[in-house]
C-alpha positions as CSV (number, residue, x, y, z in Angstrom):
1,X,0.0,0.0,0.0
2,X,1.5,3.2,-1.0
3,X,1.6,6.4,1.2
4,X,-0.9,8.8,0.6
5,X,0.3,12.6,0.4
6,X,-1.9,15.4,0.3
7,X,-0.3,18.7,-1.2
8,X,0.5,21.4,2.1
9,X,-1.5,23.8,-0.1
10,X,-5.0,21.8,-0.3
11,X,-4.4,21.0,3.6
12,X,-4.1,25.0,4.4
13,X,-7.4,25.6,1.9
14,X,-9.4,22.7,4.3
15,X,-8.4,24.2,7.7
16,X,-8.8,27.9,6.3
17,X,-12.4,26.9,5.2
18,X,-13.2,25.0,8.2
19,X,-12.0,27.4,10.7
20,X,-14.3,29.8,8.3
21,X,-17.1,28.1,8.4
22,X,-17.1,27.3,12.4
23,X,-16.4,31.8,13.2
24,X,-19.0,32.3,10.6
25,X,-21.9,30.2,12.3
26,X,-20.7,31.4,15.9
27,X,-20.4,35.4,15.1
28,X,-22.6,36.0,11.6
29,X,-25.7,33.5,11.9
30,X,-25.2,32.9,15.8
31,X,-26.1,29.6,15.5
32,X,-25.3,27.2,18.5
33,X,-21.9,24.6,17.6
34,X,-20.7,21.4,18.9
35,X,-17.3,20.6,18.1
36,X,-16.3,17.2,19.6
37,X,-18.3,17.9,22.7
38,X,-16.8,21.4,23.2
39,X,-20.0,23.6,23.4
40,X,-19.7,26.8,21.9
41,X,-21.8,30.0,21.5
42,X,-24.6,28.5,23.6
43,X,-27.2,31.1,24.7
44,X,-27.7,30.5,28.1
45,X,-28.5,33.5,30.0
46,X,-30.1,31.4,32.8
47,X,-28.4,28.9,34.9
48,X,-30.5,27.7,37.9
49,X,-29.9,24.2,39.2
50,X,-33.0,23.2,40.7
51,X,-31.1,21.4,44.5
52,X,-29.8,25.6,44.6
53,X,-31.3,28.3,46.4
54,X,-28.9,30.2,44.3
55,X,-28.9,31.2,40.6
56,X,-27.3,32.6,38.1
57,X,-27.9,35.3,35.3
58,X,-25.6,37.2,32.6
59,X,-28.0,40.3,31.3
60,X,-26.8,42.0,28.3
61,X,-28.6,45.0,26.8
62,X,-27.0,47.3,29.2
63,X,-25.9,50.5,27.4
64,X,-23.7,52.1,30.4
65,X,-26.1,54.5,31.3
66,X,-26.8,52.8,34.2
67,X,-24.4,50.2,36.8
68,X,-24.5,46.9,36.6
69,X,-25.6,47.0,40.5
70,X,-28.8,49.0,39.2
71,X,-29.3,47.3,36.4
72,X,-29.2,43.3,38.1
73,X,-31.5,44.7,40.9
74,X,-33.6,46.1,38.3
75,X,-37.0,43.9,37.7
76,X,-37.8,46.0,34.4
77,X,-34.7,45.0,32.6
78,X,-35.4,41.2,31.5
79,X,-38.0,40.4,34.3
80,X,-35.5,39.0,37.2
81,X,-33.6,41.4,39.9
82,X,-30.8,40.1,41.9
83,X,-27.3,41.0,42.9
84,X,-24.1,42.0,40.6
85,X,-21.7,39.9,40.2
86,X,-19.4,40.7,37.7
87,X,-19.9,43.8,34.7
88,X,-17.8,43.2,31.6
89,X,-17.9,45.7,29.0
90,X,-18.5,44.5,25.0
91,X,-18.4,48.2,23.1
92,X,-16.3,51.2,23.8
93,X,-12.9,52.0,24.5
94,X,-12.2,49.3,27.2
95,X,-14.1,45.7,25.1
96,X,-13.4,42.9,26.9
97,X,-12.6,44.5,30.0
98,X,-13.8,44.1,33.6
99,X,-15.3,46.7,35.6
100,X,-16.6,47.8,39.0
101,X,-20.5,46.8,39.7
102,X,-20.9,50.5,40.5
103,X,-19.6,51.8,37.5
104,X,-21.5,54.0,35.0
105,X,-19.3,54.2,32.3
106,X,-21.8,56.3,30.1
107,X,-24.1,55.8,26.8
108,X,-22.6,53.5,24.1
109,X,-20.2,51.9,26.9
110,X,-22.7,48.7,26.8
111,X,-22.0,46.5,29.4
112,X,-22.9,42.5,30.0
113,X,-23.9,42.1,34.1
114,X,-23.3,39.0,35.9
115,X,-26.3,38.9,38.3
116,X,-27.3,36.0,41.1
117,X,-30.2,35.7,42.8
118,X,-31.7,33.8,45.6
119,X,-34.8,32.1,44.8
């Protein structure tokens, strides 16, 4: 049986379009993938385990205008109040970076919240 050799070229062209396809379906279409058991781009925005008196909530849709302390204790922001946790922010000058509950970092500074509450 002889050895099989695939050109370097047509490998790089497969992973290129794989690795395409896979940050197309998890930033463009959002769709949820599962990649060899590795969950990725799930939407869960409620984790309550059911033995817990204790869950857990990330609330996006927070545009800085108000703290991520106001905005978890907030019932008329996504129906559920509870307690900050953690404020991240995803536009704005500092994306990706964490912040202080209390901080209002101002309009088109949007914020996720990390929020638990007791049930």
């Amino acid at each position: 049986m002889e050895n099989i050799r695939i050109p370097v070229w047509l490998l790089s062209i497969c992973i290129f379009v794989f690795i395409g396809v896979i940050l197309e379906r998890l930033y463009v279409s959002r769709v949820d993938v599962d990649i060899w058991g590795l969950k990725l781009n799930q939407k869960q925005t409620n984790q309550e385990n059911s033995d817990s008196p204790i869950s857990f909530m990330i609330k996006g849709g927070n545009n800085g205008t108000v703290s991520c302390d106001e905005f978890c204790s907030n019932k008329k922001w996504h129906g559920k109040s509870g307690t900050c946790v953690s404020a991240k922010y995803v536009s704005g000058p500092s994306t990706n970076d964490y912040t202080s509950c209390g901080n209002t970092p101002g309009l088109n500074n949007h914020l996720v919240c990390s929020c638990s509450t007791i049930k």
